[in-house]
N, C-alpha and C positions, 0 to 999 in steps of 0.2 A: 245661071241655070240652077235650077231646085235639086238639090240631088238628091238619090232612092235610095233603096234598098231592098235587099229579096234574098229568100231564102229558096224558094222553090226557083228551077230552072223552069224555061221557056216549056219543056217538054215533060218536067213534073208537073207543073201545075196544071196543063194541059190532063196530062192523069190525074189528078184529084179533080178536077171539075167531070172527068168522064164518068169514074166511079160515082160522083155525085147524081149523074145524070139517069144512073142505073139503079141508082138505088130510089129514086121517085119514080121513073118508069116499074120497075119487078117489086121490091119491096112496099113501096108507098108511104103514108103520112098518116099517121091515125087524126080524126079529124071529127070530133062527138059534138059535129052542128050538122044539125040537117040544112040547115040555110046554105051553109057552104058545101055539105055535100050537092045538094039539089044545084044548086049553081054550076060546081064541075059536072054533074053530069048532063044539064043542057049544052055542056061547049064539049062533052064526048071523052068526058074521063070517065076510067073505068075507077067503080067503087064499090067492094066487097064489104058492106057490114060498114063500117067506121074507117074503113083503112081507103083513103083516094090515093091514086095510082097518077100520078102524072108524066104525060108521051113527053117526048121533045119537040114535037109539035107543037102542043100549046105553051111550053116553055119559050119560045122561038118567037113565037105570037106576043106572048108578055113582055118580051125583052124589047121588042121594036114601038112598043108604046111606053114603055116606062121613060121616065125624063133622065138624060144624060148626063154625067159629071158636071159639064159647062153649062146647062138647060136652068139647075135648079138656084131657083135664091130663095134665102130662108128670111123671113121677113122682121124688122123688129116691131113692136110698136109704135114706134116711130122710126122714119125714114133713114135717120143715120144713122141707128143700131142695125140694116140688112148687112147679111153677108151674101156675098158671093164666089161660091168656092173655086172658080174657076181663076181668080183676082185673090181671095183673101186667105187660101189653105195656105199652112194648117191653122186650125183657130182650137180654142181650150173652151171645153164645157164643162160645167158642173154634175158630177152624176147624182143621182137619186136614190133616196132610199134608207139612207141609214138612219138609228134609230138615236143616238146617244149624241151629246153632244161636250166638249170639253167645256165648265161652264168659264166665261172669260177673268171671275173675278178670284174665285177660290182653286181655279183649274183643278177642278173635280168631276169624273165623268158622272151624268145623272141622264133621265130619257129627257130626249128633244121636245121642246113646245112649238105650238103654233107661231107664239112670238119670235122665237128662233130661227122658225125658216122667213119671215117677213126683214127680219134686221140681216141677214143675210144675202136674201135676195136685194136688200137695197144697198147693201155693202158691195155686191158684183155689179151692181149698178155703174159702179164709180171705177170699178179697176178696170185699165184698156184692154188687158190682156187676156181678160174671160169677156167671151164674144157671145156665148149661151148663155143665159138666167137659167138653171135649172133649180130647180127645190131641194140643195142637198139632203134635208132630213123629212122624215114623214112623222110629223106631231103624234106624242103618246098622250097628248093628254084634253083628246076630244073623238068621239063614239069613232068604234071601230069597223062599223059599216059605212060612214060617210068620210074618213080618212081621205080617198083621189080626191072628193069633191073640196074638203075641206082646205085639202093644199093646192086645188086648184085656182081656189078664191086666192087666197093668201099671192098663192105668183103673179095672176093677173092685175092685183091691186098693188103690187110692190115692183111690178117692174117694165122695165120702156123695153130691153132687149129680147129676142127671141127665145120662147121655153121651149123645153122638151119636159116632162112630165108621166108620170102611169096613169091608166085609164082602167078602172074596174074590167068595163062593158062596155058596151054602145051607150047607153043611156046617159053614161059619166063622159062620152066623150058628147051626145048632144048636148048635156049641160055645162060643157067646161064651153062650148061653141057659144050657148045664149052667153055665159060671162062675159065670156072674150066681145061678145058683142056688144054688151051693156059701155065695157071700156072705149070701144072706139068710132061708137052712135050709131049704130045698127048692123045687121045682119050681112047685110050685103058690101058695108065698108070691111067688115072682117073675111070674108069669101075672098073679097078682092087681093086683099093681104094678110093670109088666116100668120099668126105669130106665134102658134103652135105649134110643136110634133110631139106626139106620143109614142112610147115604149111600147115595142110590140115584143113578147118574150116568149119562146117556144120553151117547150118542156122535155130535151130531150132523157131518151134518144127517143126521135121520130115522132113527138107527139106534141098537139096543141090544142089546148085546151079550150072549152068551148065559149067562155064568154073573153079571152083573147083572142078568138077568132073574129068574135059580134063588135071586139073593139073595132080592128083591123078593117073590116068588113065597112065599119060605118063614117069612121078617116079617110078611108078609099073615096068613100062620096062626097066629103067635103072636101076633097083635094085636101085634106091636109096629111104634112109629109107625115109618115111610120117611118119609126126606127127599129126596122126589121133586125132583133138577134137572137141569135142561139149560143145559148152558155153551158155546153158541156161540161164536165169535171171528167178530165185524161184516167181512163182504170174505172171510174167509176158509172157514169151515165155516156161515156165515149171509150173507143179502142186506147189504152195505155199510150200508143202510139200519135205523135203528130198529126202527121201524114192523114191515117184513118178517121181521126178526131175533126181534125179542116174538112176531110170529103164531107162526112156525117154532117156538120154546122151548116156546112154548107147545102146542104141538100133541104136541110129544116127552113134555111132561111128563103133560098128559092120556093120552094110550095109557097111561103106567105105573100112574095112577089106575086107568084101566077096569081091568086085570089086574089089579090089587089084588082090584077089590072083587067079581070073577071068581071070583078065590079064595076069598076072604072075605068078604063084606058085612059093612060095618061096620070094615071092620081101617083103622088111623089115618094118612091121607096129608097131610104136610107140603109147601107147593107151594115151591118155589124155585128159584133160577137164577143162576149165575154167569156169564153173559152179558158178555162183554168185548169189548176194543177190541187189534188191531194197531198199535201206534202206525210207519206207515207211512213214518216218515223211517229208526228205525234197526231197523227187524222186531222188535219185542219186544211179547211183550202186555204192557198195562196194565192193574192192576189197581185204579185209583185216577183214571184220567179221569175228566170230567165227562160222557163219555157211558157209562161204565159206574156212576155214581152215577141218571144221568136212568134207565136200565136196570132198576136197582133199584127204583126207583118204579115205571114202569110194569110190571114185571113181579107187582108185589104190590098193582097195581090188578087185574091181571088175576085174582090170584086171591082177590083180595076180590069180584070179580064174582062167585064162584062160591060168595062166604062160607065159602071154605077157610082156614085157617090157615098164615099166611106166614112165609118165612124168608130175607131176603136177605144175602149177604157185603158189609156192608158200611163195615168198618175194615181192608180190606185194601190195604195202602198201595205204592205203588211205592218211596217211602225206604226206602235201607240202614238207617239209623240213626235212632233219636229226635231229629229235628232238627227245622226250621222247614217242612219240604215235606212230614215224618212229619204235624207240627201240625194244619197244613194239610187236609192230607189226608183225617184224623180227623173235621176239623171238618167238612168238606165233605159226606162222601161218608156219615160217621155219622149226622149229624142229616137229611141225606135220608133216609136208607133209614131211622129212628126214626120219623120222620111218619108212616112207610106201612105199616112192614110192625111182624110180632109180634116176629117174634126177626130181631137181625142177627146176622153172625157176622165175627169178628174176630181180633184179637192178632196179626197176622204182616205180616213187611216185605218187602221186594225181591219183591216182586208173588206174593205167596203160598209162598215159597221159604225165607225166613229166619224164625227166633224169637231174641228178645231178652230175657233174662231180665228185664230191667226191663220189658220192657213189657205184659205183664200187670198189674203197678201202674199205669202211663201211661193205659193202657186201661180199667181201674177206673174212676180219676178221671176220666176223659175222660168215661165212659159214665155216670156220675154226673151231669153239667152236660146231655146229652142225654136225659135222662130228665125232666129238670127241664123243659127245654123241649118236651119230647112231654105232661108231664103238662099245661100251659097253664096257664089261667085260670081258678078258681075266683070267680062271680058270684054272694052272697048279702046277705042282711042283715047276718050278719059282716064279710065281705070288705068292703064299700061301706062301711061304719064309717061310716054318715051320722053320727049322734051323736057320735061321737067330733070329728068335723070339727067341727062347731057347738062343741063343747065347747072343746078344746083352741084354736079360735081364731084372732086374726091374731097372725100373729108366736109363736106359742106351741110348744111343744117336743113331739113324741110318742114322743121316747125313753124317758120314763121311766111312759108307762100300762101301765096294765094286757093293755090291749087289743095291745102291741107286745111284752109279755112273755110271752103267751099265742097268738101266732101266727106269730112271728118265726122259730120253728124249720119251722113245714110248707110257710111261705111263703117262704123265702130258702134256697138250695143254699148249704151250708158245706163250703167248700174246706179239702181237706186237703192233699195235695201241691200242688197250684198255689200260687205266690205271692205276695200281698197287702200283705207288710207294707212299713213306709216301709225305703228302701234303707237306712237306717244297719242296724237289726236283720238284714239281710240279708246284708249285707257283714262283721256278723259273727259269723255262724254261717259264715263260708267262701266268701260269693258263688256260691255252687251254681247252675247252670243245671238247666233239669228232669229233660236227661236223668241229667244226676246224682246227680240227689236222690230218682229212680227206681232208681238203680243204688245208692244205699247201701241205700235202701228195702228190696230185692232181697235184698240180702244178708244182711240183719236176718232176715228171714224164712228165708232158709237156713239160717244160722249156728243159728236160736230150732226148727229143725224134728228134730225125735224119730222122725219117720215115719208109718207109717197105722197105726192100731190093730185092722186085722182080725188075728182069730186064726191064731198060726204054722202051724197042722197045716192051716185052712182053705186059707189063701196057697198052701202046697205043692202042694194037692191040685189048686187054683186052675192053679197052675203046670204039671203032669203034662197038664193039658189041653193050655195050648199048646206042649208040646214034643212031644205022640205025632203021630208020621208018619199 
């Protein structure tokens, strides 16, 4: 059995989704598109000025068409990168966005290249353990209006598993749609298996902004999934308090369901939230408190109330570097958000801001050992080995059955960078510490990398997309 976790009671959580409920009905959603106002108000929302107001009616409506935990599969590029989260949760995705990167050879931080995010995407390519290709870094060093389009090339061409990515607008997410299709020979083989989802990001408190709406709006029609969140900072853009903070998110991330399914019935809504903390002695947020780990759980209670499929950030560490507070942190903040939610998302340090080439390996194996303890306990005739107990004895050895040579592998996490062995063999292979042993890893994989194997004329064409004004 998978076992959970929760902070909110059966009868809390119940009240924070009420209060949620009340603040889209009475308060509303500031919402500065007319496309989506004009829309809520054909289906009978009320809308003062910018502010839509939505009933529990049409919330109620949106929820019976939106696709279920079990419903959705996220597609890869090819067929045996799909997940299935009903079969595969929890899985580890790469998040997005950060600007800097640790460079592998000088280990000096500098801003992220386009090359950067391409040798990375082909680096998760390889490791089992990250199941999303996301774009960790967003290239500085190519025009700053074509940025989505540019790393939207860059993922499509460098990788076989499923992205998640940001989208300007509409317009960024039709053209990341013609890529995608360039990749895998037309339009209609990509519909069928779109291998995308895009970051939907509200603005709170209570507001969304208008070309994330035009995004949202135009994913809804290609069926492809949004990964609906709202990322309050607690005291600051949310109530200081938990409790208040989850209604609030929650309320931001519901309006973006109902306009989904506005548009579409049926088109695939991811619930999540990066929901954080001010750490109030030196003003910085954190990405890696223990109130933004307890966050993560309750926010993917909340949308397992709704039997939505969840996605929390949550190996997003406040360490610079793979050290003991990176460790830490991982451990912490990973296997919460693994108990609760389907997909976490991770690989980036200095509170969402830095990539560390080594630590897509770090992260691998880290997510490795937390899968291990989200799978649990298997309880059968096997497992219980009554017989074998009886058998084998007092004082008797069950290293060498049958029964331990036949279940030793599904039962036991075998570590591969982590280290186990006695300290002589240790000390001489070089006394490596991990993040070392992550950073030769690292380079192994660079040095052994030939590139992606999509076709050159496709790449090009791939390319002309995001370079035309």
């Amino acid at each position: 059995m998978r076992p959970s976790l929760s902070f909110f009671s059966e009868e809390e959580i119940q009240q924070v989704h009420n209060l949620a409920l009340e603040i889209l009905e009475s308060t509303g959603i500031r919402m500065p598109s007319q496309e989506a106002q004009d829309i809520f108000k054909e289906h009978g929302a009320e809308v003062e000025g910018d502010i839509v107001k939505i009933s529990c009616e049409l919330l109620d409506k949106a929820l019976e068409s939106v696709p279920k935990r079990d419903e959705l599969i996220l597609y890869g590029r090819e067929e045996e990168y799909d997940i299935n989260l009903s079969e595969d949760a929890p899985v580890l995705a790469g998040m997005v966005q950060a600007t800097q990167i640790l460079d592998l050879d000088d280990r000096q931080k500098r801003a992220a290249t386009n090359e950067d995010v391409a040798k990375l995407m082909r680096m998760m390519n390889k490791l089992e353990n990250i199941s999303i290709n996301s774009p960790l870094a967003t290239p500085q060093d190519i025009p700053e209006d074509r940025i989505d389009w540019y790393t939207w090339a860059t993922s499509i061409k460098n990788s076989k598993k499923h992205i998640t990515g940001p989208a300007a607008n509409a317009q960024c997410v039709k053209d990341a749609v013609e890529m995608a299709s360039i990749a895998v020979g037309g339009k209609d083989k990509f519909l069928e298996r779109p291998f995308f989802s895009i970051w939907v990001l509200t603005q709170p408190p209570l507001h969304i902004e208008t070309e994330t709406l035009s995004a949202l709006m135009e994913a809804s029609r290609f069926n492809i999934p949004a990964v609906t969140s709202s990322g309050p900072i607690i005291g600051v853009s949310s109530p200081v308090t938990i409790a208040g903070t989850t209604a609030q998110a929650h309320a931001e991330i519901l309006s973006c369901l109902v306009l989904s399914q506005l548009v579409n019935p049926g088109a695939p809504i991811i619930y999540t939230s990066f929901a954080r903390i001010m750490d109030m002695k030196v003003t910085n947020i954190s990405m890696a408190s223990p109130e933004f780990a307890i966050m993560k759980v309750c926010m993917a209670q909340l949308g397992h109330l709704l039997d939505l499929p969840t996605r929390m950030p949550s190996m997003l560490r406040d360490a610079k570097i793979l050290d003991a507070q990176a460790g830490f942190e991982t451990g912490m903040c990973g296997v919460l958000g693994a108990l609760e939610s389907d997909i976490i998302d991770g690989i980036q340090l200095d509170m969402d801001i830095v990539i560390d080439y080594a630590d897509p390996i770090f992260c691998n194996e880290a997510m490795g050992q937390v899968r291990r303890v989200a799978r649990g306990v298997k309880v059968d005739e096997n497992t219980l080995a009554k017989d074998l107990i009886k058998e084998v004895g007092h004082g008797g050895d069950f290293m060498q059955t049958l029964h331990t040579a036949q279940n030793f592998k599904d039962e036991l996490w075998d570590a591969d960078l982590t280290e186990r062995r006695m300290w002589e063999y240790w000390e001489e292979d070089g006394a490596l510490d991990l993040e070392e042993r992550a950073i030769a890893r690292a380079r192994e994989f660079i040095k052994e990398d030939n590139g992606f194997d999509l076709d050159k004329d496709l790449a090009a064409k791939i390319d002309e997309i995001a370079k035309k004004d």
